[in-house]
C-alpha positions as CSV (number, residue, x, y, z in Angstrom):
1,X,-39.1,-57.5,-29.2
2,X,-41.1,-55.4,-27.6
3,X,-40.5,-57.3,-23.7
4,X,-37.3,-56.0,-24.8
5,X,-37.5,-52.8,-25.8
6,X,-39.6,-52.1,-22.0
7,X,-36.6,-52.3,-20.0
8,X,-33.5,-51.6,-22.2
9,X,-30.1,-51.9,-21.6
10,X,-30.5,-50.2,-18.2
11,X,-34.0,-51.5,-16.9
12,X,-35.3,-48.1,-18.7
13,X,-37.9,-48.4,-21.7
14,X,-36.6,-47.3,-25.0
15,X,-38.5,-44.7,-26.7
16,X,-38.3,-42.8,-30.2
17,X,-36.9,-46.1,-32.0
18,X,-37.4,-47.7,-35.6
19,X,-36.4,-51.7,-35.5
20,X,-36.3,-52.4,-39.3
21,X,-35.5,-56.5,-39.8
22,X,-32.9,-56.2,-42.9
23,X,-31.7,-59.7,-43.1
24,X,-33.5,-62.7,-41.4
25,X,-31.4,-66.0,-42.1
26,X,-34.6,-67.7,-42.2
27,X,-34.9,-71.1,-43.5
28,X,-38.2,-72.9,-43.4
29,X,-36.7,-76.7,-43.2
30,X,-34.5,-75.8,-40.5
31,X,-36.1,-72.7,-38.1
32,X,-38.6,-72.6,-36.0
33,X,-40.7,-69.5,-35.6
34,X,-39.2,-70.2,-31.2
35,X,-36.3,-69.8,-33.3
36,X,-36.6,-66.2,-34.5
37,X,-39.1,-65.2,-31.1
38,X,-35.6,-66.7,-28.9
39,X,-32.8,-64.5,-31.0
40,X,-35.0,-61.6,-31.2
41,X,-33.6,-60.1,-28.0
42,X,-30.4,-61.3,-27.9
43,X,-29.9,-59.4,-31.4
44,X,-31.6,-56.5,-30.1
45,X,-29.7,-56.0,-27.6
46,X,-26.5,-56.2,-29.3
47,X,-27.9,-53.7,-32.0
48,X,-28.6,-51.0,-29.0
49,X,-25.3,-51.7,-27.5
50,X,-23.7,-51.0,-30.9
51,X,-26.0,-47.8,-31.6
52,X,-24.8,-46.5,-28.7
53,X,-28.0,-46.4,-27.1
54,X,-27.9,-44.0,-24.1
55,X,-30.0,-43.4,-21.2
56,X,-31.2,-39.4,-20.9
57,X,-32.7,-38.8,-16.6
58,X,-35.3,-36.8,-16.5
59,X,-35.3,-32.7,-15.5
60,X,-37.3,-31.2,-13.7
61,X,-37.2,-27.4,-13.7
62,X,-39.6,-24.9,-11.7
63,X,-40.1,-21.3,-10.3
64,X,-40.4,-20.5,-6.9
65,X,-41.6,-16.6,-5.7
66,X,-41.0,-16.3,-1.8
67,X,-40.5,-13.6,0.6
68,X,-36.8,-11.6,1.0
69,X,-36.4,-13.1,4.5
70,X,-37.1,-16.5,3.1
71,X,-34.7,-16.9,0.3
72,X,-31.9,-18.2,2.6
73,X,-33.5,-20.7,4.0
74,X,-35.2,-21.9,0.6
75,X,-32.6,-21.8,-1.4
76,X,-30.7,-24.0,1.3
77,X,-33.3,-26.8,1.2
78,X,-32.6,-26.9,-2.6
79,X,-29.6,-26.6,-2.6
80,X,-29.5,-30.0,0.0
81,X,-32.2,-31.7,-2.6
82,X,-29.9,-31.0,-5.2
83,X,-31.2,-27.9,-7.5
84,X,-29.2,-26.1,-9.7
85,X,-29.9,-23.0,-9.6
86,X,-30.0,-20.8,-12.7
87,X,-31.0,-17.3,-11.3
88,X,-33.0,-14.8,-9.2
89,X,-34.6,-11.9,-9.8
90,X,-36.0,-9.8,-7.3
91,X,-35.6,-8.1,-4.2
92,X,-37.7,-6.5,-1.2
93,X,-40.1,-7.8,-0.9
94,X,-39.6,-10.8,-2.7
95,X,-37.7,-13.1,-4.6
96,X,-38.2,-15.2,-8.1
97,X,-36.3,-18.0,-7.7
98,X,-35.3,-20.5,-10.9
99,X,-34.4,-24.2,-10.3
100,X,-33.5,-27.0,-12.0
101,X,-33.9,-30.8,-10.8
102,X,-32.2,-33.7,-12.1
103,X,-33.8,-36.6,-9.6
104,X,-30.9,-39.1,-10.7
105,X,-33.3,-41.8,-10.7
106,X,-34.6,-42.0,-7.1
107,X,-36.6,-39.8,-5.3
108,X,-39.9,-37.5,-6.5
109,X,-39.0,-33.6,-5.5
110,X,-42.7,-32.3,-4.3
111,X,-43.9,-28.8,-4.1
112,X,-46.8,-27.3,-1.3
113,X,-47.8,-24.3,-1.1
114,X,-48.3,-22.6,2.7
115,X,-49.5,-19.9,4.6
């Protein structure tokens, strides 16, 4: 079960869940405990498909402060990373920049400090 629940329906781990076993089918005579450990993902599975089991990418959101004659270029190289920009506040002699990052799944945005 939990092999299962460590790469999801999308090769992402599930988190936040409750896996309650309501009705087994069980019969000593006739299954196997390699029984019940073989059909536990296969059931699983099904039961995240049919929860409708979605897949939520991670956000990344940040503050940037830079100088007025900098804020073209830096808002350019977001802009080409993909940030969504939700506002700046400012003016001379600098700017407060708010971004948002959604990575998509690939890629790690970095942030260095210079000068």
């Amino acid at each position: 079960m939990y092999a299962t629940l460590l790469t999801g329906l999308d090769g992402a781990a599930v988190t936040d869940y409750r896996v309650t076993l309501t009705r087994s089918g069980f019969s000593s005579p006739v299954s196997t405990a390699a029984d019940l450990r073989g059909l536990t993902p296969i059931v699983l599975r099904r039961a995240l498909r049919r929860a409708g089991t979605r897949l939520h990418e991670p956000y990344h959101s940040f503050e940037a402060e830079v100088p007025a004659d900098a804020l073209a270029p830096v808002t350019a190289q977001l802009a080409a990373l993909g940030a969504d920009f939700s506002g700046t506040t400012g003016g001379a002699p600098g700017w407060l920049i708010t971004v948002s990052y959604r990575p998509g799944g690939c890629g790690r945005p970095s942030c260095a400090c210079r000068g």
